[in-house]
N, C-alpha and C positions, 0 to 999 in steps of 0.2 A: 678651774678644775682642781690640778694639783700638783702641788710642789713637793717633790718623793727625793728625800735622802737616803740613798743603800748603802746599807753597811756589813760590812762581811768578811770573813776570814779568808786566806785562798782556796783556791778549791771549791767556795761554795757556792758558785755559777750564777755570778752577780752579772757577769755578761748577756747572759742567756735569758736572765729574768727581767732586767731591765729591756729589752727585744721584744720581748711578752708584752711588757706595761706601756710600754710606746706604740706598740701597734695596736693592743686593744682599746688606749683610751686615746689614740693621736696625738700625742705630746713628744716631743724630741728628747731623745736622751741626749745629756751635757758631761762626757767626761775628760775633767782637767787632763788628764795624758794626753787626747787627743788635740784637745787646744791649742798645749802647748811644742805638740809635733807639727799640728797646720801653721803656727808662728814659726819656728825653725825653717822650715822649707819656703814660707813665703818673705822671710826676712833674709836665709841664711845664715842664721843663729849656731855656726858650728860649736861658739865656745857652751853651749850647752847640749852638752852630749848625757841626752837621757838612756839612752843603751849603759851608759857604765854606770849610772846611778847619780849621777852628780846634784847636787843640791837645789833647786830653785825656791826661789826665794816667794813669801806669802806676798807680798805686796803682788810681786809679775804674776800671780796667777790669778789673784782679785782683782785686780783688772781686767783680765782676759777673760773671767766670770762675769765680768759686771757687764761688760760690751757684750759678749754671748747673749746672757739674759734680755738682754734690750733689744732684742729682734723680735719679730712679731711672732713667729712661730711656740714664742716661748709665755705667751698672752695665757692661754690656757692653762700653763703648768709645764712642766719639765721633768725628768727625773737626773739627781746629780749623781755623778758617779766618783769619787779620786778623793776630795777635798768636800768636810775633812775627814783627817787621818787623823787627830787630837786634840783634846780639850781646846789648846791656845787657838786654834786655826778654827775651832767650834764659835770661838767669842768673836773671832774674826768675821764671820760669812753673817753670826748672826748682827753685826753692829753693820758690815752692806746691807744686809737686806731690809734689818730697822732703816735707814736710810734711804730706803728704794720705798719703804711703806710695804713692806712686804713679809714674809714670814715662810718656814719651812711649816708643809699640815701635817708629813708624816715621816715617819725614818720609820726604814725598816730594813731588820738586824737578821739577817739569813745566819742561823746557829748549826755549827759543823763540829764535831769533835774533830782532835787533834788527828787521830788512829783513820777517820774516815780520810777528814782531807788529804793526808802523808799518801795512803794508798790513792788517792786520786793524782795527786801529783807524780809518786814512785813508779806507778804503774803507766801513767800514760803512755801511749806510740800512739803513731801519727804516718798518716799516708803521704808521703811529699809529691804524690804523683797528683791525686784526687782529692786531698785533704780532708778524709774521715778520720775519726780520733777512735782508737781501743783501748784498752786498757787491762794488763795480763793479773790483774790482783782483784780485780771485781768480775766477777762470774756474768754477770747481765752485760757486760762490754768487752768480754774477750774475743778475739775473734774467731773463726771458725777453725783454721788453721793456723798452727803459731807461727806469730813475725809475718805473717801474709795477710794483706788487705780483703775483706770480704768484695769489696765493690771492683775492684782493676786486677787483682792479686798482682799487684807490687809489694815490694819488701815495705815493712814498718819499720821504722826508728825512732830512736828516744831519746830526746836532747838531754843534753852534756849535764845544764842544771837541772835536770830535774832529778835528782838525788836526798837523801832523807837530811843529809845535814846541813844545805842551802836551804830547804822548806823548816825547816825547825829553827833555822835562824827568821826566816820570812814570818814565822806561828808566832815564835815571841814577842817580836817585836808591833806585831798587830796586837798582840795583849796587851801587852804593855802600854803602849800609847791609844789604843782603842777604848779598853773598858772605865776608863773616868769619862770619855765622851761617851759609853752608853750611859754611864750614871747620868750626864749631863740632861741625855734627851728623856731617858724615866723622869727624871725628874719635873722634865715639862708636861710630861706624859701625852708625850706624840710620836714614843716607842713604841713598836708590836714587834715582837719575836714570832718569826717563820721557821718551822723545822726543815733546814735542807736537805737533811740524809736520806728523801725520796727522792723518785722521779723528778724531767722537771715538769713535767705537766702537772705532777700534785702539789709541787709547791707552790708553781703559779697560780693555783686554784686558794691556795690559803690566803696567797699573798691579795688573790682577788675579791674571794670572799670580806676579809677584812675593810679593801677598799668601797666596795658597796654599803659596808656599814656606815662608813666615814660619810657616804653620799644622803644614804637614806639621813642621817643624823643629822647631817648640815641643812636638808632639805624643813625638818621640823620647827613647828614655830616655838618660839622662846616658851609658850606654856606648855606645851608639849613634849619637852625635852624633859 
């Protein structure tokens, strides 16, 4: 089926979308964070404390890629999530997967302005009771009444980072090391740009519609194309 690279600034619900793409086409979503918190706990890997950020290195997570992808569930396709994050770790994944006889068919770059995400990030609160998310800067998710949950009416809070100048450090730095690897995947032209500053129901509708194309196209025969 398909092998889907997401790529994305914060804020612009590469979670969410990826849930969408797993569930409608069956495919497992694969992301490096999670792999390498299920090795920490089934290893007790404390010297690598990803809550503070600490570095892991490309090797330990292409491994934990490579073993992941080798499971049958992932026969179909997959969607990756994490890695990568830059050009070098771009030539990395793609020199496994030439090696596996394989290939990424599609990356797709969910596009956020800065000013959108900030307010996504700035604004969010969070139920710690029921865990619905509001958000006091965007009009379509404020809650009904302010600081109070629509669903329990418990208080809402707003974590400590989520502030404008930890997110504008977080924006940069996905620029920064992000847009040579979009150049990288334009280049092979197995890039589509998704507008995220809708719903997510309409973006997963773009993200879908595009995927159908890729189906209908792959389906055609060599004169036909």
């Amino acid at each position: 089926m398909f092998k889907i690279l997401l790529l994305a600034p914060p804020a612009a619900g590469k979670g969410t979308q990826s849930k969408f793409i797993c569930e409608t086409y069956n495919i497992p979503h694969i992301s490096t964070g999670d792999l390498l918190r299920k090795m920490i706990e089934e290893q007790n890997e404390s010297e690598l404390n990803l809550n503070n950020g600490e570095l892991v290195s490309d090797k330990l997570v292409l491994n934990l890629l490579d073993k992941r992808i080798n499971n049958k569930d992932c026969l179909d396709g997959y969607v990756l999530d994490g890695f990568p994050r830059n050009i070098e770790q771009g030539h990395l994944l793609e020199k496994l997967l030439t090696e596996r006889k394989e290939r990424i068919d599609i990356v797709i770059l969910l596009e956020l302005s800065y000013e959108e995400a900030c307010n996504r990030i700035t604004g969010r609160l969070s139920c710690l009771s029921c865990g619905h998310v509001f958000n006091d800067k965007i009009e379509s998710l404020m809650p009904a009444e302010s600081n109070k949950c629509d669903y329990c009416l418990s208080p809402l809070v707003k974590r400590d980072d989520d502030n404008e100048e930890i997110f504008k450090n977080r924006y940069n730095v996905y620029l920064s090391e992000t847009e040579p690897l979009i150049k990288y995947y334009e280049d092979k032209r197995i890039l589509v740009r998704v507008n995220s500053n809708q719903s997510a129901d309409k973006v997963f509708k773009e993200i879908n519609d595009k995927l159908k194309e890729i189906i209908k196209w792959s389906t055609l025969e060599p004169n036909e194309k």
